[in-house]
C-alpha positions, -999 to +999 in steps of 0.1 A: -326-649-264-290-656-254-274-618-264-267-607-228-262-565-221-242-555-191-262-529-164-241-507-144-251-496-106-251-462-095-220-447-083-210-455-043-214-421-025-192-419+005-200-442+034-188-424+067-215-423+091-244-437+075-234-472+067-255-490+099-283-467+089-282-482+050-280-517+062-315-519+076-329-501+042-318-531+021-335-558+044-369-543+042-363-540+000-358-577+001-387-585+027-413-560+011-417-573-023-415-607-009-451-598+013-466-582-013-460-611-038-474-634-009-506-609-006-513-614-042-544-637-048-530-672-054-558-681-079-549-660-101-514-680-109-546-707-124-565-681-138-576-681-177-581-650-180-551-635-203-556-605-189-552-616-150-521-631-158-507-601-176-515-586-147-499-608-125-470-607-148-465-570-149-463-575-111-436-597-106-418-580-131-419-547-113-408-565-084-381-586-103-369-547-112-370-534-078-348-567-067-322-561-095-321-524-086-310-535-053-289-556-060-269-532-081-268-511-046-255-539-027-230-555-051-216-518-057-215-514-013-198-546-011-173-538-039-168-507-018-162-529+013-139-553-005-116-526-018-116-508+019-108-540+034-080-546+014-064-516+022-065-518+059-051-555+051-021-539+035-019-515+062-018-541+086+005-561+070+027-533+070+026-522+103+030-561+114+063-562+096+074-531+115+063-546+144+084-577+145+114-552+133+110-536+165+103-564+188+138-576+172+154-552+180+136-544+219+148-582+223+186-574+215+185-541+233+169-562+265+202-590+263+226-561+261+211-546+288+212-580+309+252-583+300+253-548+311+235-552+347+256-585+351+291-571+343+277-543+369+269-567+395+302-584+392+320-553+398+298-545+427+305-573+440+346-568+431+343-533+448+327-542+478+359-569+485+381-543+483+367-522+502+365-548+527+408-559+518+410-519+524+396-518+558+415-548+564+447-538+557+445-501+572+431-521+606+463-542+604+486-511+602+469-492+628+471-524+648+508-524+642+515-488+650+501-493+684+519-520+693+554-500+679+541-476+701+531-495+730+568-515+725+588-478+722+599-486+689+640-481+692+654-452+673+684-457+652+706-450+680+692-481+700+694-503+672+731-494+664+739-500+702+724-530+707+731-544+672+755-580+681+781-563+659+777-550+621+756-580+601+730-579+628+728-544+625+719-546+586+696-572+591+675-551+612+677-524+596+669-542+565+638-558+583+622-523+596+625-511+559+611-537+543+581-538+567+576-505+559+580-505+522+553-539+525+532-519+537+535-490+515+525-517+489+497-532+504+478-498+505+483-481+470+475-514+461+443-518+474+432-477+468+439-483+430+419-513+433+397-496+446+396-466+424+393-490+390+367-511+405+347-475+414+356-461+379+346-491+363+312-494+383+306-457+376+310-466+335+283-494+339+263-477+356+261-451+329+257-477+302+228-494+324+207-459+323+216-453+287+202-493+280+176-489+303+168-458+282+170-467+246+153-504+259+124-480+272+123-462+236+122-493+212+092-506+239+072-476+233+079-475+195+065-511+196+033-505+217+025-479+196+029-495+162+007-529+182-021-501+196-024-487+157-021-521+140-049-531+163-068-501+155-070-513+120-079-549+124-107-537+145-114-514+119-110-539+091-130-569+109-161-543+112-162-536+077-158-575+069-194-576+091-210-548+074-196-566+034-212-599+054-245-585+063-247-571+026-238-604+009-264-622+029-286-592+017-273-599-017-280-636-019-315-635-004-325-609-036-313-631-059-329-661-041-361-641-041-359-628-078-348-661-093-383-680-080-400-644-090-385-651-123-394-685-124-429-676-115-428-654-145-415-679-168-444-705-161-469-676-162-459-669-199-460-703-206-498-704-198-504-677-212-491-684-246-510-715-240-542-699-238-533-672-268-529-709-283-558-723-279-576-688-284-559-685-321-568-727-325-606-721-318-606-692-344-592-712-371-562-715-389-541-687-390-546-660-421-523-632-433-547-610-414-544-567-425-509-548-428-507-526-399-486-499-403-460-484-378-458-447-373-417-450-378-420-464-406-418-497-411-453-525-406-456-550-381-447-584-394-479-604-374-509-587-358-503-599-319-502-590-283-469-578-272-453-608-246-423-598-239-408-559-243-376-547-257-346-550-230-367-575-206-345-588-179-346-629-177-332-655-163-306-661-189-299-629-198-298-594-190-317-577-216-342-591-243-331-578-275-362-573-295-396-581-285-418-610-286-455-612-307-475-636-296-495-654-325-500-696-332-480-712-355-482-709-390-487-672-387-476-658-422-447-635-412-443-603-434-413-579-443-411-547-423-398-531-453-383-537-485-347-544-482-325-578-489-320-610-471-289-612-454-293-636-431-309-672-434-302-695-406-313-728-395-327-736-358-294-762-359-267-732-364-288-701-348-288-714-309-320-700-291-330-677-321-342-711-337-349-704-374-334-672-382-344-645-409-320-608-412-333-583-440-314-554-446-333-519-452-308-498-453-273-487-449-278-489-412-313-502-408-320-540-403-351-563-394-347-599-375-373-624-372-367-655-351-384-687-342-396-696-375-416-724-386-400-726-425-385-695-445-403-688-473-377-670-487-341-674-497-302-656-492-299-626-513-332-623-523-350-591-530-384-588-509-408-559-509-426-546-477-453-569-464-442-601-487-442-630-466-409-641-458-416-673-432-443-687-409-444-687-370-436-710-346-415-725-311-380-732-324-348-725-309-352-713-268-386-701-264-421-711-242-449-712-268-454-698-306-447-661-315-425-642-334-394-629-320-388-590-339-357-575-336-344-542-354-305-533-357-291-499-360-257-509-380-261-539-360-269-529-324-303-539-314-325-512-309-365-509-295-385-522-325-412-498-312-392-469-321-403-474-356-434-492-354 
């Protein structure tokens, strides 16, 4: 049938330590059914015995269980991994953004630094003339006052005597100041040269070790933010292995349970074939005795059980009722008494082909699907065993039988229950 039923996994435990163990524990789930199905006798996939191939059947469907078990396991792991993953990602992100933040400002910290060692430099350089204009000029006066005292500089007295009368005199006079006041000028102004050009290199060279400093602090902030941000990508691209390994887990279960499904599916098929062909040699089929449930309500056909309540296929999760294998034409009878609800055609009902509903009670109802022809009408009024249709293939199905379903206020429910 086409009604699908959702199965949760088990919840995810936490993974610290254990999740290369756990990987090696799904592989040998996978492989194990896989040489066990191959062990199996391959004859018997031919063989006419009914009960051989329910045997066979039961098989693969224990193993078609153990894959979808599994699976849950793996799907709910690589959720796990997914939602870790993203995480770290945002993390990552994060830590990127303050990254390139810091390396911003490292890389401004670094050019201020440069203008600072230049403009040190240049005054280095600008102290370093004046020291030499310094040396200079103090070797030029000492020079000077050797020769005035290698020449017996005149005293006032000689310079008044032999002065060539009074403008002479002046101009002398005038000369020896000036010389001396030239002087005077020359030196203060080379020692506060000096003194600006050492204050200034003294400034820099404080502002150098406070760049150098706070350059040496950003640098640090930023190769510790790049040693933790590479941390987590390490950390993240692990896990993105480990989700990896489990997908590829994942797939080849599915791989696996799809042909074990498939298997099944052409396994029923013969089988209903041979229930066919069983039911064709007996005759054509009779209304055969009312047997009773113990819940309740009879069995609408006498037949093997093909398929139980809640089997997992193909195409959907769970089979909602179960399937009776008997030929077609099998007179169909009512569970109970109750009232026809529901009276579809094989054109309107999808895979249920044609489509009978009866309603018991308040809550309880009875389906019967894959009809042949209805034998009864909407709203009719049918006691318990009156025959409401005849069996057969319509809708989605392999082979003749009767499709049973029971509804507790319209939730399927195992027909056994009450049978």
């Amino acid at each position: 049938m086409q009604e699908t039923v959702q199965v949760r996994g088990p919840a995810l435990p936490s993974m610290p330590g254990r999740m290369r163990a756990r990987l090696s524990l799904p592989a040998l789930a996978v492989v194990l059914p896989l040489v066990l199905w191959a062990l199996l006798p391959v004859g018997s996939l031919a063989d006419p015995s009914a009960g051989r191939l329910q045997d066979k059947i039961d098989h693969a469907e224990s193993l078609i269980g153990g894959h979808r078990r599994h699976e849950r396991v793996l799907t709910t792991d690589i959720s796990a991994y997914t939602r870790r993953i993203s995480g770290l990602q945002s993390d990552i992100t994060r830590l990127a953004g303050r990254q390139a933040r810091l390396q911003t400002s490292l890389d401004a910290e670094r050019l201020q630094l440069a203008r600072v060692q230049q403009d040190l430099r240049t005054e280095r350089l600008r102290l370093a003339r004046l020291k030499a204009r310094l040396l200079e000029a103090r070797r030029i006066l000492a020079q000077r006052l050797v020769e005035q005292y290698k020449s017996d500089r005149p005293d006032v007295v000689t310079v008044v005597l032999e002065s060539d009368g009074f403008a002479n005199l002046l101009e002398q006079t005038e000369f020896m100041q000036r010389a001396s006041r030239q002087d005077a000028r020359i030196m203060a102004a080379v020692t506060t040269a000096k003194a600006q050009a050492t204050a200034a290199a003294t400034r820099l060279a404080g502002l150098e070790r406070k760049e150098s400093r706070v350059t040496a602090q950003i640098q640090s902030q930023r190769d510790q933010v790049a040693g933790i941000k590479l941390g987590l990508v390490d950390k993240r691209d692990r896990l993105a292995g480990y989700r990896s390994q489990k997908q590829r887990l994942l797939s080849s279960s599915q791989t696996s349970r799809h042909r074990l499904e498939d298997d099944v599916a052409s396994l029923r098929s013969q089988q209903r074939k041979i229930q066919a062909k069983l039911a064709s040699a007996a005759g054509a089929p009779a209304l055969g005795p009312v047997r009773p449930g113990s819940g309740g309500l009879i069995w609408p056909v006498n037949g093997p059980i093909t398929s139980p309540f809640c089997e997992a296929r193909a195409w959907e999760s769970c089979h909602p009722g179960i399937d009776i294998g008997v030929p077609s034409g099998t007179p169909i009878r009512a569970a109970a008494a109750g009232t026809v609800v529901l009276l579809q055609g094989e054109a309107s009902s999808g895979g249920y082909g044609n489509f009978t509903c009866i309603q018991h009670t308040g809550s309880l109802s009875t389906c019967y699907a894959h009809q042949q022809r209805f034998a009864v009408s909407m709203g009719q009024r049918v006691a318990q065993g009156q025959v409401i249709g005849y069996s057969d293939c319509t809708g989605r199905c392999f082979g003749p039988h009767l499709h049973f379903e029971t509804r507790i206020n319209g939730a399927v429910t195992n027909p056994l229950n009450y049978l």
